[in-house]
VEXLUMVEX-716129 format. One record per residue: residue in one letter; z, y, x of N, C-alpha, C in turn. Coordinates in steps of 0.05 Angstrom, whole numbers, padded with zeros to 5 digits, always signed. Example, Ala and Ser with C-alpha at 12.3 -4.5 7.8 and 13.67 -1.06 7.14 Angstrom:
! residues 2
A+00156-00114+00264+00156-00090+00246+00156-00066+00264;S+00142-00045+00257+00143-00021+00273+00157+00001+00258;
END
This chain:
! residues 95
X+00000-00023+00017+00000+00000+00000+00000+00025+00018;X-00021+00046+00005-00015+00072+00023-00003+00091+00000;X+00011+00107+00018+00031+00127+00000+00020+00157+00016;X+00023+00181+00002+00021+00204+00020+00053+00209+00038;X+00069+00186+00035+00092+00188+00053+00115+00210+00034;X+00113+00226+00014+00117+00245+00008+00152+00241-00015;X+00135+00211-00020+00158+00194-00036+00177+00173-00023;X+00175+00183+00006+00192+00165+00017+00179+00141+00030;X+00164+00128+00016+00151+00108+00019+00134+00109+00052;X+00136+00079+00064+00114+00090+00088+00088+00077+00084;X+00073+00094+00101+00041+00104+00093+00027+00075+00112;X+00009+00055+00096-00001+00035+00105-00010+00045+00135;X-00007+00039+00156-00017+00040+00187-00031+00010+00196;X-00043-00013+00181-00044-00028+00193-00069-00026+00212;X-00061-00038+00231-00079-00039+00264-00063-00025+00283;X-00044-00013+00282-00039+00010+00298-00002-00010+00306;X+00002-00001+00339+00022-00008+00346+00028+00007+00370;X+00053+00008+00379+00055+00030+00391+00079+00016+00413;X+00068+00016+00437+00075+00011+00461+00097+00020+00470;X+00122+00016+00474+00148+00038+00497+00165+00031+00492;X+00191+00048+00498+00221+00046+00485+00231+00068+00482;X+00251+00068+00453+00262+00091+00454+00281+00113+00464;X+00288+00104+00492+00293+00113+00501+00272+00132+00526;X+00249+00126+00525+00235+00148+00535+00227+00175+00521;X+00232+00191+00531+00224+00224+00514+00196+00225+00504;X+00180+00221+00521+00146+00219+00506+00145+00202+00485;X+00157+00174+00487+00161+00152+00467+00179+00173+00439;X+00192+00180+00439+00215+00182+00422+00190+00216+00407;X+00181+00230+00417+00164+00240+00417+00143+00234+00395;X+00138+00213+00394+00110+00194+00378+00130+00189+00359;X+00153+00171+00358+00165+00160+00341+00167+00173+00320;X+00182+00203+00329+00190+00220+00310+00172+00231+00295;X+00145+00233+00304+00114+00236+00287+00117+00222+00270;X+00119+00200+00274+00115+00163+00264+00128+00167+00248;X+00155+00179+00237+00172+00177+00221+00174+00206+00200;X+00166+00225+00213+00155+00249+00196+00130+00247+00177;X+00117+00230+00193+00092+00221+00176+00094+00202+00148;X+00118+00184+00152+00128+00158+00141+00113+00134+00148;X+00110+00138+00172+00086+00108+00173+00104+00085+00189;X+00096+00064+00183+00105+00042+00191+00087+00030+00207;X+00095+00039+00240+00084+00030+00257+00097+00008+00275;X+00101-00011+00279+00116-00029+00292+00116-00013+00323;X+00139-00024+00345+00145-00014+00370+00147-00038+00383;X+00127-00040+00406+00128-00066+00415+00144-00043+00440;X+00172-00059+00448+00192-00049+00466+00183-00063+00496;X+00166-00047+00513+00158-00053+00541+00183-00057+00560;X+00209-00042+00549+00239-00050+00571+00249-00080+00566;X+00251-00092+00537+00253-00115+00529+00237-00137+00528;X+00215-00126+00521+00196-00157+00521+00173-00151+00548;X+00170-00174+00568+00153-00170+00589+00131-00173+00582;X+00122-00187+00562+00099-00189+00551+00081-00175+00542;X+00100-00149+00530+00088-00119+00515+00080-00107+00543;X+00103-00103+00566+00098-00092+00590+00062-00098+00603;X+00064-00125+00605+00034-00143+00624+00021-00126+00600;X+00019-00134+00565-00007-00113+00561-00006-00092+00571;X+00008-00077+00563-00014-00056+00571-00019-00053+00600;X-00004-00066+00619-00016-00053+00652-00046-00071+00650;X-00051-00089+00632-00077-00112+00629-00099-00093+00618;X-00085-00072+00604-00104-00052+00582-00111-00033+00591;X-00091-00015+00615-00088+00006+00621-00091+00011+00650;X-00083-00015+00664-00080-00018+00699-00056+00000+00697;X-00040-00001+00688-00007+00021+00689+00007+00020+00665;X+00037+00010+00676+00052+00007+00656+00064+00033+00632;X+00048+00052+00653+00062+00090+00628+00062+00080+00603;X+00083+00092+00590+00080+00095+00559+00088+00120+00546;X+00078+00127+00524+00084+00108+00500+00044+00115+00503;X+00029+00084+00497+00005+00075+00494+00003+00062+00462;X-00006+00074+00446-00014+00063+00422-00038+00048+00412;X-00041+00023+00415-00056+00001+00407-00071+00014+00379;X-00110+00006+00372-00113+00009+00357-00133-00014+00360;X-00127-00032+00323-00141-00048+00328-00156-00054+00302;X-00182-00049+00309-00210-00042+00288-00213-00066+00277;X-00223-00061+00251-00233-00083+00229-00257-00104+00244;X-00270-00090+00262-00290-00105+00275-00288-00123+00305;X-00255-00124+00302-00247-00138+00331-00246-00118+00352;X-00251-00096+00351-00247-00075+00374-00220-00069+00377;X-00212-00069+00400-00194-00057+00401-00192-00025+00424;X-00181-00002+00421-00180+00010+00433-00145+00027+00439;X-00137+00036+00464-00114+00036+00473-00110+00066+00477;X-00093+00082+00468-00086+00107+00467-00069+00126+00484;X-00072+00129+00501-00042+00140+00519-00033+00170+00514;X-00011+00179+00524-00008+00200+00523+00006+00211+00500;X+00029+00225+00492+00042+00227+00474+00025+00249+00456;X+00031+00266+00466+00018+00281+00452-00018+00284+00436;X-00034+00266+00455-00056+00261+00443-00055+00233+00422;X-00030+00216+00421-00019+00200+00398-00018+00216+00373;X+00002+00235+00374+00012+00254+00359-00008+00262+00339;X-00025+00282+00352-00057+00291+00348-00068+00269+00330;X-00076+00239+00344-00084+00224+00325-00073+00217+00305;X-00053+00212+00310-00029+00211+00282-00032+00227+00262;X-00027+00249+00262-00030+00274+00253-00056+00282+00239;X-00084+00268+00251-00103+00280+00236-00124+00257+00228;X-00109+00235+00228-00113+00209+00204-00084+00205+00181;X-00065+00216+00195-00048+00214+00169-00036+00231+00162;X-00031+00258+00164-00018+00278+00161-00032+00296+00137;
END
């Protein structure tokens, strides 16, 4: 279900996942987008799971985050870095 977020509800995001932990400022950064927006983006936590870590240095050649995963109806996938150009995207597909 998509909502304009407006009722509380969060706004369908599926494909989209979002790389880091919250305890980084750039990460926490996105989040708080993420949650102004109401969207329900899952957080694959790169300090806890090594597995989230290997993607993205597999995606990116570098572990930086927060890297937001996007993953297209047609098997594409493409990888997002940078908080603020997250934000941006965030912002002007769901805002």
């Amino acid at each position: 279900m998509v909502s304009t977020g407006e009722t509380g509800e969060s706004v369908g995001a599926e494909g989209l996942a979002l790389y880091g932990y919250p305890q980084c400022p750039y990460c926490a950064r996105v989040l708080n987008a993420i949650e102004s927006l109401g969207l329900d983006i899952p957080l694959r936590n790169t300090m806890l799971d090594g597995g989230h870590r290997a993607a993205i240095v597999e995606a990116m050649g570098r572990s930086t985050v927060p890297v937001l995963r996007i993953d297209h109806a047609d098997g594409k996938v493409d990888w997002l870095p940078e908080s603020a150009d997250i934000v941006r995207f965030l912002a002007s597909r769901f805002g």
